[in-house]
C-alpha positions as CSV (number, residue, x, y, z in Angstrom):
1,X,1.0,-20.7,42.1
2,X,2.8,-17.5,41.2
3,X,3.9,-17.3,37.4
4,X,7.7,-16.5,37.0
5,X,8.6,-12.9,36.0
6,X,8.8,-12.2,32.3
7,X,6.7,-15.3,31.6
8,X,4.2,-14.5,29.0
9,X,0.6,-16.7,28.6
10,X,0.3,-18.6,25.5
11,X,-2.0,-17.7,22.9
12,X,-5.0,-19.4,22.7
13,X,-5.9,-21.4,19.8
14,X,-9.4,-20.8,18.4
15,X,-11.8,-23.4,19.3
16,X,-13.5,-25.6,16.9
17,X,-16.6,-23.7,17.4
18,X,-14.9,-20.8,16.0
19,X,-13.8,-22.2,13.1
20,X,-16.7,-24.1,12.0
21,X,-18.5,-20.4,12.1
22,X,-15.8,-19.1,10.0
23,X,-16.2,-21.7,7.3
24,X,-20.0,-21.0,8.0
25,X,-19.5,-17.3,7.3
26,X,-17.4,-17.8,4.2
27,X,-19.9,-20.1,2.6
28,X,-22.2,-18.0,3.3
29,X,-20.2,-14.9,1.2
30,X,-20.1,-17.4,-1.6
31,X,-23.5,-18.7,-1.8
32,X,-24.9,-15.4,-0.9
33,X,-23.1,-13.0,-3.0
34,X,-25.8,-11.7,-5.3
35,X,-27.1,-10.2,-2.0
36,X,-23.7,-9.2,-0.5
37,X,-22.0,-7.8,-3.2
38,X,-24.1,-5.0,-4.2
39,X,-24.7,-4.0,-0.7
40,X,-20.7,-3.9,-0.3
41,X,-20.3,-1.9,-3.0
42,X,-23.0,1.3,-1.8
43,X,-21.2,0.8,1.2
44,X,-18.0,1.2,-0.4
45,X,-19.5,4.3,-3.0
46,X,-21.2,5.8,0.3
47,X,-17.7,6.5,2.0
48,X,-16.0,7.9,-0.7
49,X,-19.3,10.5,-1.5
50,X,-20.5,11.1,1.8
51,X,-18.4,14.0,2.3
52,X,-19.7,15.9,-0.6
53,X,-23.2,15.1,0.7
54,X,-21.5,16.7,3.9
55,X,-20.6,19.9,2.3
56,X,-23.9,20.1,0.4
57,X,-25.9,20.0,3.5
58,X,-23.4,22.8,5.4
59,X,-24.6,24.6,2.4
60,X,-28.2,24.5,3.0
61,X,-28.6,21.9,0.8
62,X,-30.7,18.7,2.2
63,X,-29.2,15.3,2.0
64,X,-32.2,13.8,-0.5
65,X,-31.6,16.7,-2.8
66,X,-27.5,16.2,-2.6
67,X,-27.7,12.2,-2.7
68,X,-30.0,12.8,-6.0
69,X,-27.1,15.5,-7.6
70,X,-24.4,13.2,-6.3
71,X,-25.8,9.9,-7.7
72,X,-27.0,11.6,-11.0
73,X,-23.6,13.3,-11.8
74,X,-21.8,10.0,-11.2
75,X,-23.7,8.4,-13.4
76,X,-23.5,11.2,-16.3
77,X,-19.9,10.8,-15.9
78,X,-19.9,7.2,-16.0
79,X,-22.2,7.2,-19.2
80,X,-20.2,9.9,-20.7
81,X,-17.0,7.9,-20.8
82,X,-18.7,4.7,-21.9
83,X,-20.4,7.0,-24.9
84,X,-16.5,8.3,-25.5
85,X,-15.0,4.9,-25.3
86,X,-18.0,3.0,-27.1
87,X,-16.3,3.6,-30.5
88,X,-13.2,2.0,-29.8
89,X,-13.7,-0.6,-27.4
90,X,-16.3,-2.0,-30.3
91,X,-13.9,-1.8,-32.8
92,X,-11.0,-3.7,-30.5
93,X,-13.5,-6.2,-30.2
94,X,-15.0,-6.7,-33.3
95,X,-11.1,-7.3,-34.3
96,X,-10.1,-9.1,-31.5
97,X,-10.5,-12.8,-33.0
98,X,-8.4,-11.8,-36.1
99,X,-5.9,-10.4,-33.6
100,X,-5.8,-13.2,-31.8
101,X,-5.4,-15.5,-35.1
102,X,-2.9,-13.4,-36.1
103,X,-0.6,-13.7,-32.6
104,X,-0.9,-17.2,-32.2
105,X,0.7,-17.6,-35.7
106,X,3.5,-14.7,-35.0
107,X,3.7,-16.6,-31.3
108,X,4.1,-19.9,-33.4
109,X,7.3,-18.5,-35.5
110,X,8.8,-17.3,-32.0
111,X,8.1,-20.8,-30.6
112,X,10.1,-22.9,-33.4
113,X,13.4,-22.5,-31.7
114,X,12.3,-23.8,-28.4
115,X,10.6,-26.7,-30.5
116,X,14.0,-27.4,-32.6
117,X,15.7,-27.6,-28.9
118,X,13.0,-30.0,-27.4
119,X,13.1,-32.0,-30.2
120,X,16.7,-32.9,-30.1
121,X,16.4,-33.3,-26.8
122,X,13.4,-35.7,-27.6
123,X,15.9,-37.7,-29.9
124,X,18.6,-38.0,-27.3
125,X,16.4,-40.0,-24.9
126,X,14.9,-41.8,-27.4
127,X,17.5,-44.7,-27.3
128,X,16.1,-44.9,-23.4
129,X,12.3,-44.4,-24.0
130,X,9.4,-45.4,-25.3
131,X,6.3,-42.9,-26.1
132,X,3.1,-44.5,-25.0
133,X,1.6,-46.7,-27.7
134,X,-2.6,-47.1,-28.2
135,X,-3.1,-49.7,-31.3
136,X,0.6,-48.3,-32.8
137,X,0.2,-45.0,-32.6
138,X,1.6,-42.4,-30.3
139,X,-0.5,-40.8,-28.0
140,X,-1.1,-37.1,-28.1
141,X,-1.9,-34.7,-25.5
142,X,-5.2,-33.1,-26.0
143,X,-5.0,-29.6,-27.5
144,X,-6.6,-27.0,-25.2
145,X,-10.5,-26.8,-26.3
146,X,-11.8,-22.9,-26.5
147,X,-14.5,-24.2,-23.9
148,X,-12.1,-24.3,-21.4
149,X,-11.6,-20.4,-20.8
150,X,-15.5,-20.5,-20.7
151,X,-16.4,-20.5,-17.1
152,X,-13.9,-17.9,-17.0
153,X,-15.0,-15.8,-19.5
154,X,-18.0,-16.7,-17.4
155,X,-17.1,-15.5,-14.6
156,X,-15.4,-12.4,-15.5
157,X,-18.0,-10.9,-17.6
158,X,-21.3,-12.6,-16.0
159,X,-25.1,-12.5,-17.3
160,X,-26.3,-8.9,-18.7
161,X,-29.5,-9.2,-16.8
162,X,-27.7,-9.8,-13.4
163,X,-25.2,-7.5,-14.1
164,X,-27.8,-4.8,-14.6
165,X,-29.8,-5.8,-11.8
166,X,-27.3,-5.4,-9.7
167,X,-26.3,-2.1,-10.9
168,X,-29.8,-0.7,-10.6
169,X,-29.6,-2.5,-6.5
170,X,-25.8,-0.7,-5.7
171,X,-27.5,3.2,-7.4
172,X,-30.6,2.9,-5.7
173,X,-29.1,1.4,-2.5
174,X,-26.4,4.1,-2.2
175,X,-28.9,7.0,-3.1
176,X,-31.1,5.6,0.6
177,X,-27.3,5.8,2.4
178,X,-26.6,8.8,1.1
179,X,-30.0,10.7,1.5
180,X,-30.7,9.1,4.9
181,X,-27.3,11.5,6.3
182,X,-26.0,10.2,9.3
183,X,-28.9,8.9,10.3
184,X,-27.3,5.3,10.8
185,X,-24.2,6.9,12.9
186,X,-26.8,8.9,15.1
187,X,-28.2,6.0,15.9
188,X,-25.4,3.7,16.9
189,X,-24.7,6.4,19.2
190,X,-28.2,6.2,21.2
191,X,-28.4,2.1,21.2
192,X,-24.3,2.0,23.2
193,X,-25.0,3.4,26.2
194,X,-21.4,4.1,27.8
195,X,-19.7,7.0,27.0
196,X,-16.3,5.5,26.6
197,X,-18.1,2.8,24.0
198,X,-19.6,6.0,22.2
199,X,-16.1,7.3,21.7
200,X,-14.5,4.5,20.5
201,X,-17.4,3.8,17.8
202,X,-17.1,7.2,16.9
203,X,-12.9,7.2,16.1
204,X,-13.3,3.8,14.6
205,X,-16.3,5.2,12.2
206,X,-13.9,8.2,11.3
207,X,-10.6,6.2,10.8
208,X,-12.5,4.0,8.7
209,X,-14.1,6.3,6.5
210,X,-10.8,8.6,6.3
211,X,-9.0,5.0,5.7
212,X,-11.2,3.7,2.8
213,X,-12.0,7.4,1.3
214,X,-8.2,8.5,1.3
215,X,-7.3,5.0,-0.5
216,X,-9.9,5.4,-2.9
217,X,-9.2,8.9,-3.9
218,X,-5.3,8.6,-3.6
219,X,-5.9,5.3,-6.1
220,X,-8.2,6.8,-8.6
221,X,-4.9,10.2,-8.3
222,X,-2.3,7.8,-9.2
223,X,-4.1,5.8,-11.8
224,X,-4.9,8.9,-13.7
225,X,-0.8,9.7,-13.7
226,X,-0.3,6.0,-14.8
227,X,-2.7,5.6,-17.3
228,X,-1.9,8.7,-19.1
229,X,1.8,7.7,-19.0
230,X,0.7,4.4,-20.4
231,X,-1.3,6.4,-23.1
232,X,1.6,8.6,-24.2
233,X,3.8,5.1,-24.1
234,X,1.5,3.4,-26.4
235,X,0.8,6.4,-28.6
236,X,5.3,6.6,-28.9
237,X,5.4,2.7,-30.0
238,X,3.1,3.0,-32.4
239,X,-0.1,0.8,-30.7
240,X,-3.4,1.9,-31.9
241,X,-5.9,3.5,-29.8
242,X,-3.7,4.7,-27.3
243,X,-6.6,6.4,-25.5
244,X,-8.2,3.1,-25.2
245,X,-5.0,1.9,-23.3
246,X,-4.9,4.5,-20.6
247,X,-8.6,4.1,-19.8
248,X,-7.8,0.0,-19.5
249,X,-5.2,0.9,-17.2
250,X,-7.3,3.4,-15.0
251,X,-9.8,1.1,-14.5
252,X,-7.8,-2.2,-13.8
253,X,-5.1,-0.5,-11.7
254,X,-8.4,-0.5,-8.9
255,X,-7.8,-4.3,-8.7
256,X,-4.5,-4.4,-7.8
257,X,-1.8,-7.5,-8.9
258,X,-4.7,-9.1,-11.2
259,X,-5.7,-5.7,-13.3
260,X,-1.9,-5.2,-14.1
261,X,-1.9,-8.9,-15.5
262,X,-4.4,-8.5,-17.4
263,X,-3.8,-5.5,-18.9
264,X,-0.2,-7.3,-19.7
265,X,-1.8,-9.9,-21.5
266,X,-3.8,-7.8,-23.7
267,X,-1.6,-5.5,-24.5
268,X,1.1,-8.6,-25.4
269,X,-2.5,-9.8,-27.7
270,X,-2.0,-6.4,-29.2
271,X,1.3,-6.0,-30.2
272,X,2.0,-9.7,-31.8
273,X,-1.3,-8.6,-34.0
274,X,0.0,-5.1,-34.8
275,X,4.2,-5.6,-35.3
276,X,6.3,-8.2,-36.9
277,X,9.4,-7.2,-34.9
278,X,10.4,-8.8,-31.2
279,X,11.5,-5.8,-30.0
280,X,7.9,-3.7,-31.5
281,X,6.3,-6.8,-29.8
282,X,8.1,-7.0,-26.3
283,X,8.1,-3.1,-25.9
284,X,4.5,-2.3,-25.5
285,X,3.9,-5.0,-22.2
286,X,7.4,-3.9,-21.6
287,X,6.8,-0.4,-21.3
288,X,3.8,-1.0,-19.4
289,X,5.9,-3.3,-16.5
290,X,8.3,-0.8,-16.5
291,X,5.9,2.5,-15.8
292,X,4.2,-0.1,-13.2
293,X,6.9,-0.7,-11.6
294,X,8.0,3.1,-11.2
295,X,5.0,4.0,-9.8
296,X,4.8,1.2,-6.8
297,X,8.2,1.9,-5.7
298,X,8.3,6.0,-5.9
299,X,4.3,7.3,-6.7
300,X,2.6,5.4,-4.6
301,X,4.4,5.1,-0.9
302,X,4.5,9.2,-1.6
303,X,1.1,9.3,-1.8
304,X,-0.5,7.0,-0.1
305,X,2.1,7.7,3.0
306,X,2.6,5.7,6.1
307,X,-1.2,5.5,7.3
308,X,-2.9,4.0,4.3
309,X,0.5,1.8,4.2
310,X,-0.8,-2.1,4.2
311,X,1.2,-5.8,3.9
312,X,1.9,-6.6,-0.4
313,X,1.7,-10.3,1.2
314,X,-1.6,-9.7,2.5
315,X,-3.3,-7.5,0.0
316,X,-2.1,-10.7,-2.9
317,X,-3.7,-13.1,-0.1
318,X,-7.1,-10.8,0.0
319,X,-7.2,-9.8,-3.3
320,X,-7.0,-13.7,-4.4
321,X,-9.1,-14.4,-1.5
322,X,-12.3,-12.1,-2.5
323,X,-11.7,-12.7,-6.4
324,X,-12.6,-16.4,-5.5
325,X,-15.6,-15.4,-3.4
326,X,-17.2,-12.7,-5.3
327,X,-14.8,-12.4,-8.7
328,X,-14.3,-9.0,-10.4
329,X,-16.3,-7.0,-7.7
330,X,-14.7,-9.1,-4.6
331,X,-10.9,-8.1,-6.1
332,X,-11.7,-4.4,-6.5
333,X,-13.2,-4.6,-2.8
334,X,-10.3,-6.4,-1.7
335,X,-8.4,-3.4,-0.4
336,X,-11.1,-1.4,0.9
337,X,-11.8,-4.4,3.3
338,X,-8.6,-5.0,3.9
339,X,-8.1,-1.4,5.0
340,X,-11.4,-1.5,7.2
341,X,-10.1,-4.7,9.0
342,X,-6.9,-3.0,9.6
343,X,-8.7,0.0,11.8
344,X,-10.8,-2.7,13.4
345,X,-7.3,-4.4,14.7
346,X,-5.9,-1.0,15.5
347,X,-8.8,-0.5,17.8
348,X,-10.1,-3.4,18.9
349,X,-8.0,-5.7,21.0
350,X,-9.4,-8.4,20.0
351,X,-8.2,-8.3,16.9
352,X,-4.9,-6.2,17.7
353,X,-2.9,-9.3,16.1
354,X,-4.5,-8.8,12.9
355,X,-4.6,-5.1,12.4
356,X,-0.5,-5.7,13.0
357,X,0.2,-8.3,10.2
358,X,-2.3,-6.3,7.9
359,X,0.0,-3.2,8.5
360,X,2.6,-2.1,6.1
């Protein structure tokens, strides 16, 4: 039977079978991610210094020999500014439970107006209710214990020893990518035997790296502009360690929606420690929203521009999505994955559907 003109075919639903292998897969990213994550992470380090291994080698230089001055001078800088930063973080945290003591009384004195308002409200609907009685007494609602932010704390900072491990894994994993060249594209090439297939692995490899490398270098660009306008913010209200502020921010701006929060809270932590005043208090978060705020509407679509543009909506959804998975590492590879799935869709179609709602 002939289909009418202008009638389209329905979508297909994915079949059970596919979604019981998508719940497979994502089990198997949680359970497995002391074995994924690191390996995601060479990957990621990989794109963004592959090129310089590139130039090395068109300078006569072999890829070994520029994966070993690549890998070694990223981790001088690294250990550099953690030596420069050692000082201060220590002393933020050696103060921080005093801090903390000392914001939650401030916080308390803030707090007494609301209380004086529930309170009367409490007494106008006492004619009408009743609290809960156990043997006379009213019940209370249990105070939040300390060993609730725990798993957490946990979670966000994890064991040393794995921590380490899994730093020694991701440097000696990306020094083999790095040193092995293209060996791994060359030979992609040989195993798909049709031309047209070798082209389209090729632009896909390219877009991706271009797509992952640009977002990584235009990130780290306009986190350097943000944290040292945080910096000079802090150092103008008065915060201490202003430099300590600006490195915060240029490190938590790579996971994006949950570094800013953070760095919000800490800095609130900060300023109901250090001033008496509301406004004191309320204008070093404040100046913080307001220099994040100026850079997501007017730095960043500048600089990123319309290729490495990608959906807010599904960025939050990923970035939440991989911070449950893998935590701290799975929300700064959030993007990055997000970015490569979006060149999959644009090629692929397959996946065509996604690659448009992951577009900006």
């Amino acid at each position: 039977m002939t289909k009418p003109a202008g009638q389209q075919t329905p979508t297909p639903l994915p079949s059970a079978r596919t979604v019981l292998a998508g719940v497979a897969v994502i089990f198997l990213l949680y359970f497995g991610h002391a074995f994924f994550v690191p390996i995601a992470v060479a990957l990621l380090f990989n794109i963004l210094f592959r090129p310089v291994v590139r130039w090395l080698e068109r300078h006569r230089v072999s890829a070994p020999i520029g994966a070993t001055i690549v890998v070694v001078l990223a981790l001088a800088g690294l250990g550099a500014a953690g030596r420069a930063l050692s000082v201060p973080v220590k002393a933020w945290v050696a103060k921080a439970p005093a801090s903390v003591s000392v914001a939650r009384e401030r916080l308390a004195r803030f707090k007494k107006p609301v209380q004086q308002l529930d309170s009367a409200a409490a007494q106008l609907q006492e004619a009408g209710e009743s609290a809960p009685q156990v043997k006379g007494q009213t019940v209370a609602p249990p105070a939040p214990s300390a060993a609730s932010a725990s798993p957490l704390l946990g979670r966000v900072l994890g064991p040393t020893t794995s921590f380490v491990a899994s730093a020694v894994e991701v440097v000696l994993l990306l020094w083999l990518l790095l040193a092995s060249g293209d060996l791994f594209y060359e030979k992609t090439m040989r195993v798909l035997p049709v031309a047209a297939d070798r082209r389209a692995a090729a632009k896909v490899a390219n877009d991706t790296e271009e797509a992952v490398a640009g977002y990584l270098v235009a990130t780290a660009l306009i986190n350097l502009g943000q944290a040292a306008a945080v910096g000079l913010a802090m150092w103008l209200i008065g915060m201490p360690d202003p430099m300590l502020w600006a490195v915060l921010t240029f490190a938590l701006e790579f996971i994006p929606y949950l570094g800013g929060a953070v760095n919000v809270g800490l800095l609130a932590i900060a300023a109901f420690s250090t001033f008496s005043g509301i406004w004191q208090i309320l204008a070093a978060p404040g100046s913080y929203l307001v220099i994040t705020t100026l850079q997501n509407n007017l730095v960043s679509p500048l600089v990123y521009g319309k290729h490495l543009r990608l959906n807010p909506v599904a960025v939050f959804v990923g970035v939440l999505f991989w911070w449950t998975l893998w935590g701290v590492p799975g929300a700064f590879l959030a993007v990055p994955i997000i970015a490569t799935a979006k060149v999959l869709g644009d090629h692929l179609p397959l996946l065509r559907p996604l690659g448009e709602f992951l577009g900006g």
